[in-house]
C-alpha positions in Angstrom: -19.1 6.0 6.6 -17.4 2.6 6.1 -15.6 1.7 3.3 -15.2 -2.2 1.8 -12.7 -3.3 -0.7 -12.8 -6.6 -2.6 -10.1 -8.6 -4.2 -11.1 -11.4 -5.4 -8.6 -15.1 -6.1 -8.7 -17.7 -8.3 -6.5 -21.0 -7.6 -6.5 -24.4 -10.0 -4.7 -27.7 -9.1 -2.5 -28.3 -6.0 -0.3 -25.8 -3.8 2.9 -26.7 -5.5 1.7 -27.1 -8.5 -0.9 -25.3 -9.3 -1.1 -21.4 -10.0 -3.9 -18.9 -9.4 -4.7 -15.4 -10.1 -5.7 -12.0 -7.8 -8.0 -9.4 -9.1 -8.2 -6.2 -7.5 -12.3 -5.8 -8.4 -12.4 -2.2 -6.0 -10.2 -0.1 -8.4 -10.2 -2.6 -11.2 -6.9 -1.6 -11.6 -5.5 -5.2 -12.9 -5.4 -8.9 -12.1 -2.2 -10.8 -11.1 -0.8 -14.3 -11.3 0.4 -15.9 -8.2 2.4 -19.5 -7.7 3.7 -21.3 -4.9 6.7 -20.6 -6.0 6.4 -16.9 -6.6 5.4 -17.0 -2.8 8.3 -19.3 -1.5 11.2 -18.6 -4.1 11.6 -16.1 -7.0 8.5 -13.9 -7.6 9.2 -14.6 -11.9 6.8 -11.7 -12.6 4.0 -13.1 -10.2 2.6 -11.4 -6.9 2.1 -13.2 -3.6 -0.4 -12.9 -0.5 3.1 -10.9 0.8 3.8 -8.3 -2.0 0.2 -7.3 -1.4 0.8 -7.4 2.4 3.5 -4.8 2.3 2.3 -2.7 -0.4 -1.2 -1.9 1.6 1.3 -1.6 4.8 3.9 0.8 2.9 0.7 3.1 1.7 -1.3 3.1 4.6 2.1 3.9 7.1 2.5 6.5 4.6 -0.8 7.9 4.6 -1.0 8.0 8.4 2.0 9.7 8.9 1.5 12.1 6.4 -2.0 12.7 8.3 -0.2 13.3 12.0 2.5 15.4 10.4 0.0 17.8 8.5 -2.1 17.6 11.9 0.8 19.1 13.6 1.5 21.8 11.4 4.4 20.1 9.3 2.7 19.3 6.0 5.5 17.0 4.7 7.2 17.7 1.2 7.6 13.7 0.6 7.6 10.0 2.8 9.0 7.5 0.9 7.9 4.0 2.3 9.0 0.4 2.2 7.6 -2.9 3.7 9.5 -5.7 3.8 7.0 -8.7 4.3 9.3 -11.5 5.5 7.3 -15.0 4.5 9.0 -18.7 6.1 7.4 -21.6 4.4 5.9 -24.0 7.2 6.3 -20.7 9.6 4.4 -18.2 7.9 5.0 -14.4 7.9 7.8 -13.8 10.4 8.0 -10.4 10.2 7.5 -6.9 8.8 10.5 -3.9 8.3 9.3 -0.9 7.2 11.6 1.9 5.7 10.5 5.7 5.7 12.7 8.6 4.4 10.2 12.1 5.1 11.0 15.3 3.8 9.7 17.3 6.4 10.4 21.1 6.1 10.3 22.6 10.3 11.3 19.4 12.2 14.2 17.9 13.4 15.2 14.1 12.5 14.2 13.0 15.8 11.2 15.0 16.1 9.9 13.1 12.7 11.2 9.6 14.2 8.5 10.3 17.0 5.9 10.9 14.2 6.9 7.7 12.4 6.5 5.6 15.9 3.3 6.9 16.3 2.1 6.3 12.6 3.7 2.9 12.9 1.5 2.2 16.1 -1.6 3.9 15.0 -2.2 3.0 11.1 -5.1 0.9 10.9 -2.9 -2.2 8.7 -0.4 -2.2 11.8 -3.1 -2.8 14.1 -4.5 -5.5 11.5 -0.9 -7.2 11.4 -0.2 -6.6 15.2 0.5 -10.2 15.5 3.5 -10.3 13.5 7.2 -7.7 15.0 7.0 -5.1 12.8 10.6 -3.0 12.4 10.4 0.4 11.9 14.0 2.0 9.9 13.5 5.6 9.6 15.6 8.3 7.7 15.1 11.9 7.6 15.9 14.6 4.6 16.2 17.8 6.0 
């Protein structure tokens, strides 16, 4: 069965000076300010179209490699992700690095590198954001 999550943004005045916020209305888990600025410069304590970008990348990576791991047998102990969601005003999004450390009792380092290609190919926001070079950085804890 399909599944359909809604945020939902509010913008007043102009792009560079105007400010806006994001509610997550799915999980009702909070509402967020956003600014040009927090999008271009310094986030201040504000979110951007970015931030929210990289945290849905870092959890679903996560969440697919977890699933091919446990698939194969090798249930991991931890993945720790990261998403870097690089942003260029007058370019747009340039590019994505993600970060994983797994805890992975029974595999090697390299073996769990293979996993984290694989999840990095076959999670369904890499596929969205196929567009942009996505980086993949991976560590292992044995």
């Amino acid at each position: 069965m399909a599944t359909t999550r809604t945020a939902k943004a509010h913008w007043e005045g102009s792009l560079m000076e105007g400010a806006g916020q994001v509610a997550l209305e799915s999980s009702g888990v909070g509402t967020y300010d956003v600014t040009w600025a927090s999008r271009a410069n310094d986030a201040n304590g504000k979110t951007s179209p970015e931030e929210l970008i990289a945290a849905a990348h870092s959890t679903c990576f996560s969440m697919a490699l977890s699933h091919a791991l446990a698939g194969a047998g090798n249930p991991p102990a931890s993945i720790d992700t990261q998403a870097d969601v690089t942003f260029q005003p007058g370019e747009g999004i340039t590019g994505i690095k993600l970060s994983v450390n797994g805890n992975v009792p029974g595999l090697t380092a390299d073996e769990f590198a293979e996993f984290a290609e694989g999840a990095k190919k076959n999670c369904p926001v890499s596929q969205a954001l196929s567009a942009v070079p996505i980086t993949l950085d991976v560590t292992f804890t044995a």
